[in-house]
N, C-alpha and C positions, 0 to 999 in steps of 0.2 A: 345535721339532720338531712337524711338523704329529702331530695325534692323542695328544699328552701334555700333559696341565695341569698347571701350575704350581703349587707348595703351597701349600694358603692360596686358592688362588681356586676358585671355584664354575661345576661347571658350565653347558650351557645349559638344561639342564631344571631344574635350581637356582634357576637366577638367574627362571625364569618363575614357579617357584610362587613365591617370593621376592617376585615383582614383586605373584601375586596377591594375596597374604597381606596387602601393603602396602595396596593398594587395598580390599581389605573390610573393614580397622580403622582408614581413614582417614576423617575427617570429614565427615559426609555421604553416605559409600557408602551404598549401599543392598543390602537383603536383598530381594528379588522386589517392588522400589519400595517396601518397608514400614522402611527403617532396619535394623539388625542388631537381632536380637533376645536378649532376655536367656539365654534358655536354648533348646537343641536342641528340646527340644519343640515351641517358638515356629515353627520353620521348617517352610512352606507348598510345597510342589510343584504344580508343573501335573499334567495326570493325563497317565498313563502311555503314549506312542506307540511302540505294535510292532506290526507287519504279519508274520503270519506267511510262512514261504515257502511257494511252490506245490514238493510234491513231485515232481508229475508233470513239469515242467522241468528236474527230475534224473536221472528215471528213465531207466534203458536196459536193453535187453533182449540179453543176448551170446550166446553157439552156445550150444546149447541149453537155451534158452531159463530159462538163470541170471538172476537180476534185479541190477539195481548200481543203485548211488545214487552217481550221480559232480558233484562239486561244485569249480567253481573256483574257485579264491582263489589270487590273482595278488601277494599281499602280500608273499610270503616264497618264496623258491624251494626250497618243500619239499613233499612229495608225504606222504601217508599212504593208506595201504590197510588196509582189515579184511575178512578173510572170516568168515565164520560157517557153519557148518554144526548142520544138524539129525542131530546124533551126539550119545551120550556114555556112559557108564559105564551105562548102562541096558540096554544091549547088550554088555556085556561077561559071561562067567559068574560064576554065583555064587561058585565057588570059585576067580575071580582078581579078586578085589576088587586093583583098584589098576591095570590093564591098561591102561583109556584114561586114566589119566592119565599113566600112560609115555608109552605111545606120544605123546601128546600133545609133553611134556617132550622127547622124544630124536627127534622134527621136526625140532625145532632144534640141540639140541647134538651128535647122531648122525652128522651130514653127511648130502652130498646128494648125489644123478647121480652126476659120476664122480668129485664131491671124497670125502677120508675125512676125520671130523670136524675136526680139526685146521686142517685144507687150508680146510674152509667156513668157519669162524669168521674164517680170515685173508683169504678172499675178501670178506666180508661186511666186514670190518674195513678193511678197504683202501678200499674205497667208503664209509667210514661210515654205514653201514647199520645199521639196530634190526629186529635180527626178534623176534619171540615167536612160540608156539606155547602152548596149552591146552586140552585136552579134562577141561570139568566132568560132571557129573552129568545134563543134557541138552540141554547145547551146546557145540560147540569154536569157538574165536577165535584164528585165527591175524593177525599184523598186522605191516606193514615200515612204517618209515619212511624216507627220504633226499632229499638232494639232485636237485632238478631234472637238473643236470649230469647226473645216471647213472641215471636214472629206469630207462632201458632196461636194463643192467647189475644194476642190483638188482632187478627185477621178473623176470629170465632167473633170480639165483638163489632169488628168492622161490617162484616155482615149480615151481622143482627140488627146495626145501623143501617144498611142497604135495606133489607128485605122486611125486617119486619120493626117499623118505627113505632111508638107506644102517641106523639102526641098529644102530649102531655095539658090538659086544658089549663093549670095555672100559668105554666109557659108560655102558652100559647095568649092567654089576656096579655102578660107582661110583653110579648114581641109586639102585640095589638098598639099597646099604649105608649111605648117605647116608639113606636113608625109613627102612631098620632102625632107626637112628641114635637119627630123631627119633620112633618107635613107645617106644622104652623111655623118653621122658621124657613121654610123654602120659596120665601121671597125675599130674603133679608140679604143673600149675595147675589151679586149680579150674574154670576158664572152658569148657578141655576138657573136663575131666569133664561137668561141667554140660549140653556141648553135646552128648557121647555117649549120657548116660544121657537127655537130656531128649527126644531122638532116638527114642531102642525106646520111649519111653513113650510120645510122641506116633503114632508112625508103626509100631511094630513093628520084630522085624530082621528082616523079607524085601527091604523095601521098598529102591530105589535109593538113598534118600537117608537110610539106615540102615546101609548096608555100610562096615565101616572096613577099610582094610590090618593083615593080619595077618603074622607073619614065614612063616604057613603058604601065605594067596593071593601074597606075594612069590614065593616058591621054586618056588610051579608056573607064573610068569612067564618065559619064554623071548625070547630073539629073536625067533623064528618066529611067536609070538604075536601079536608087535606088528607084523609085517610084515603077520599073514592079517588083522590087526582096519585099518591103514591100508588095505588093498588090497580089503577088504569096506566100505569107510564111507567112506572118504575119498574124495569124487567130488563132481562139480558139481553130480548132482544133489539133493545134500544143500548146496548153497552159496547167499549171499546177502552181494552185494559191497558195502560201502560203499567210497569214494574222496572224498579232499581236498586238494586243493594247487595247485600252480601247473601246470598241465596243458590239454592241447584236448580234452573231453568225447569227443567225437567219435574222435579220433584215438585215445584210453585206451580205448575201448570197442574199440574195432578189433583196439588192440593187446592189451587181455587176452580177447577172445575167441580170438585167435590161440592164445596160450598153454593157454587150458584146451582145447583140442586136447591137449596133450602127455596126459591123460587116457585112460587104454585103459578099454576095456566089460568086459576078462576079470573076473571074479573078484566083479562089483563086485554090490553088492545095494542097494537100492531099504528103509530101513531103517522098521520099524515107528513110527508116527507119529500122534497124541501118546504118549508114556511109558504104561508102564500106571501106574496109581494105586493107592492104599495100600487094604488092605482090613484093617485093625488098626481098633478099636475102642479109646480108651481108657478105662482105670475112672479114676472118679475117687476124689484121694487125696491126702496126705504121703506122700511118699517121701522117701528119707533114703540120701545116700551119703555115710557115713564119711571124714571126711580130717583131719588135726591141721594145722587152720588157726587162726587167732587169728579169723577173719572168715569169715561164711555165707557164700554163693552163691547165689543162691534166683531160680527161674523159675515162674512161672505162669501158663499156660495152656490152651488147648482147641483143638480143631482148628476149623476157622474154614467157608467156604466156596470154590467154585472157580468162577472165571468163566464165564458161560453169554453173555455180550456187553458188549460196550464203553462201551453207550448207558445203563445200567442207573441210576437218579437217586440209588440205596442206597448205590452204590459210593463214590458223592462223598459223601456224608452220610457213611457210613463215615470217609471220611479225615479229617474233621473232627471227629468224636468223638474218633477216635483220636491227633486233632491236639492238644486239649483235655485230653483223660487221661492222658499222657506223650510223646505225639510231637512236641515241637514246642519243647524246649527248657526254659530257667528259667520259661517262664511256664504250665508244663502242671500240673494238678493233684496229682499221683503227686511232681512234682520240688516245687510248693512243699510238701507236705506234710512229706515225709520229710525233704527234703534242707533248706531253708529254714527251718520254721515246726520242728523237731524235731531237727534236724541228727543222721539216725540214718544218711545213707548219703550219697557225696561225688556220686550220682548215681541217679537211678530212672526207667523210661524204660515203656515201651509200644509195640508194634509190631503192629498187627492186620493180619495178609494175607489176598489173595486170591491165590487159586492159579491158572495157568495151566491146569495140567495134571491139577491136584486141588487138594482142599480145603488151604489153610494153616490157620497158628494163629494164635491170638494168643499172645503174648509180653511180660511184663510182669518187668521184672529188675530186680535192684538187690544191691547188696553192703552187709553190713554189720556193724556187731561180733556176736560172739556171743550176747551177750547181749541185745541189740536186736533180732536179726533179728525174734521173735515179733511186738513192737509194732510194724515195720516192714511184716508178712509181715499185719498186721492192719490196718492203716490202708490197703496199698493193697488186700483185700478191700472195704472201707468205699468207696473212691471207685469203684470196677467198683458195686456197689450205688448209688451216689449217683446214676451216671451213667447207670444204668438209670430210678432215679426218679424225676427231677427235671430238668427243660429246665435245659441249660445257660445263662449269662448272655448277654446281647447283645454286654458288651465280650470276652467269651473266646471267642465263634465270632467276632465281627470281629478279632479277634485273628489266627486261627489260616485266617481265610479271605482277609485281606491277606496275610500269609506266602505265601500257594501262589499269589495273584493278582500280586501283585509279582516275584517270584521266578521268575514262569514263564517270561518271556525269557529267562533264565540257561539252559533248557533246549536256547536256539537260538543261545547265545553265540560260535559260532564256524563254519566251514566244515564241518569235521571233526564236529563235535556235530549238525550239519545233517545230513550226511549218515549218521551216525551211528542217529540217532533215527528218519528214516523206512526205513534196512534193518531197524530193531527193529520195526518197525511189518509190516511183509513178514515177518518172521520168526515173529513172534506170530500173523498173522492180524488185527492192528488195523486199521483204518481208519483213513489219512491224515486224515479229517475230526475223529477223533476231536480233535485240537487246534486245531479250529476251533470248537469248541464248549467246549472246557476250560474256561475262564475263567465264562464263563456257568453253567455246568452248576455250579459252586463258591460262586455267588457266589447262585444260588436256593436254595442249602440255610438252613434255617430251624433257630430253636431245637428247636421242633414233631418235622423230621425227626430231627436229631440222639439226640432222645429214643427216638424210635420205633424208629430201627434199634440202637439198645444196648438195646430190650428183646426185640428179635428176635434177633438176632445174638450177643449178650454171656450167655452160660450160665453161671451159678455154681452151680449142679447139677453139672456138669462139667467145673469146672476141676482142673487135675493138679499140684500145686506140690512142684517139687523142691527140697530143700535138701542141697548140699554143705558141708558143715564137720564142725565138732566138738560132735555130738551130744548130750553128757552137758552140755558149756556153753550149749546154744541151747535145750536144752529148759524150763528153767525161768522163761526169760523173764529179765525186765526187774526191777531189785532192788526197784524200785516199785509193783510187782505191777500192770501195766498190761495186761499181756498173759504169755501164757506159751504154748508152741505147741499143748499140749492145748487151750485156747480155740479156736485156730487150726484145728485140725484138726477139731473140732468145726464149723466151719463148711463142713467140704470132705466129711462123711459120718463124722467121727471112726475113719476109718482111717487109721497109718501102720504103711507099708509100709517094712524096713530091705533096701535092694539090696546084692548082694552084693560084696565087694569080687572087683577082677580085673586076672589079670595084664597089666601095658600094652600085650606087645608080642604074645601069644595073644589077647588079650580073654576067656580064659577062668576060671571062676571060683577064686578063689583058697582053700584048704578053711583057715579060721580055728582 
């Protein structure tokens, strides 16, 4: 029977690596004309050919004057669409934290035009179609996938999911009590905690990316809500199309400026742009949130810098410090210390941002027992200091500057990732060219710069280090008297600060 193999036999992409396998352990093969060599080190490459693509080849401009990035790829007869808008929870009020991310959530599951949810899911399902909907913190990403076949059929109801959403109020109780749900176990890991309290510490609670769902912003969540926040934001002119698949550029263009017609002017507003930015100050310090874990939680950082342009040579020296002190895997400093040379955590990482919109942090994490966190929470102070005074080596920035050199085609891996990455580029305000210069601009950073921006950049004057655990076990340190968090603290201004515990699903304090 044609298309079923027989047991025991191999198929034909089997039988070729089979054939290869045969050939490069056979007598005389060759490894790049040198013989096979003893070990993986041994193997030599030619140097690396990728031509970047020309953006502007993809760009189009649809009624009014929306921008899309439409890219064909004739490989597979499958289309994908992303929209993005310059919306999100930043515009929503204070007192309904959680609003755009319904509305977001119940796009899709809410129904659509004249289906009622139920109706959509089996429309959408019938064509097999993937839609998603999200609205984050300040931006939403709606996206369809399907079949060439019904390109037209699913993009009629994709946009009837954009434009004109039904939310649906039984849906909408069930996302209600579904998020209640998951509010009352959002003290139960330490990760969240970690992430909430390291949140107001870094940022304040005013700020956007400081507001959590409480069962209080739920309840004054309505229908109405999420219809006036789609019907105020959701519009073209907050939109930016990527498209990939088996498609005529042309034709797609045509055909989705048609549809963002189905767009009316009533109601719609024109929405404040960039976010405002944090105006918190943090002190620096231990802080300390209580939890009867067996194992700390521990984050330390400071808030960072915010982008002022694209071309900036710090930026790139940045990523490679940062590639070098925990970013970048088993070979960063933070991970052979703690995790390798000391085996006090199964992992320890480093994350230095730059902020679009505002200043980020840096972020330096790691889990670990009790009793180690101090010696842990002390060794990676000791490398943020090392990495201030001392150029790093030549083999750990070539380390860390092959990773991002090599790896950079993976950025442009596909149709979809193509088009993908220059609507990110529109959406941020970056310049297409900036990846015409990536590689370059990476590969001039010196030990020299490296040093230089961890002494500007890297403040240990103000860094903030949270620890979640069990405070009466992490404070005495290590049985070997290596460290103890008094030490610790002593090097952060010797204050620590006990936060208060709080209920998970009020966020309010809980009186001990």
């Amino acid at each position: 029977m044609i298309g079923r193999r027989q047991p025991g036999t191999l198929s034909l992409p089997a039988l070729l690596v089979l054939a290869l396998l045969i050939g490069l352990t056979a007598p005389g093969s060759a490894q790049n004309g040198a013989g096979i060599v003893d070990h993986p080190t041994g193997l030599t490459y030619g140097p690396l050919d990728f031509e970047l693509p020309g953006a502007d080849s993809y760009r189009r401009e649809l009624a009014g004057g929306v921008p899309a990035y439409l890219v064909e790829d004739r490989s597979l007869p499958l289309v994908d669409v992303t929209v993005r808008l310059r919306i999100g929870a930043y515009l929503e009020p204070v007192e309904q934290a959680g609003l755009a991310g319904l509305t977001g959530a119940l796009m899709r599951t809410g129904g659509a035009g004249e289906l009622e949810a139920k109706a959509f899911d089996e429309a959408v399902e019938a064509i097999a179609g993937d839609f998603s909907s999200s609205i984050g913190s300040t931006s939403a990403r709606m996206s369809m996938n399907c079949l060439t076949t019904v390109l037209d059929e699913c993009l009629d109801l994709f946009f009837s999911m954009l434009s004109e959403p039904r939310f649906d109020a039984d849906r909408l109780d069930l996302a209600k009590q579904n998020e209640l749900e998951e509010l009352k176990q959002r003290n139960d890991d330490p990760i969240d905690v970690a992430g909430r309290e390291g949140q107001w510490l870094l940022y304040g609670r005013d700020h956007v990316e400081s507001r959590f769902v409480t069962a209080a912003s739920l309840s004054a969540i309505g229908q109405p809500d999420l219809a006036e926040f789609h019907n105020s934001h959701v519009h073209p002119a907050h939109m930016v199309i990527a498209a990939a698949g088996d498609f005529d550029a042309d034709q797609l263009a045509a055909r989705l400026s048609a549809l963002l017609d189905r767009f009316g002017g009533e109601g719609r507003r024109q929405a404040p742009w960039p976010p405002q930015a944090a105006g918190h100050e943090p002190a620096a310090g231990v802080y300390v949130a209580r939890q009867d874990v067996p194992q700390g939680r521990v984050q330390i950082g400071h808030r960072t810098l915010q982008r002022q342009g694209w071309s900036d040579p710090d930026h790139f020296a940045l990523a490679m410090m940062d590639g070098v002190l925990g970013n970048g895997g088993f070979t960063t400093r933070l991970m052979k210390r703690i995790r390798s040379d000391e085996g006090l955590a199964y992992g320890a990482y480093s994350r230095f941002g730059i902020g679009n919109y505002w200043p980020d942090n840096l972020s330096v994490t790691f889990q670990s027992k009790s009793e180690t966190v101090a010696l842990a929470a002390k060794i990676a102070l000791e490398e943020i200091d090392r990495i201030r005074a001392e150029p790093v080596s030549d083999d750990e920035l070539r380390t860390v500057k092959a990773a991002a050199i090599e790896t950079f085609p993976n950025e442009f891996d596909s149709a979809l990732a193509v088009a993908e990455i220059f609507a990110q580029d529109e959406f941020l305000g970056r310049p297409h060219s900036y990846w015409g210069t990536y590689r370059e601009s990476v590969e001039a950073v010196t030990p020299a710069d490296v040093q230089r921006v961890a002494e500007r950049y890297l403040s240990p004057d103000r860094l903030v280090m949270l620890v979640v655990g069990d405070w009466d076990a992490i404070e005495p340190g290590d049985s070997d008297g290596r460290a103890t968090m008094a030490d610790v603290a002593a090097k952060l201004g010797g204050r620590v600060t006990m936060l208060p515990v709080r209920d998970p699903v009020s966020l309010e304090v809980v009186e001990q």
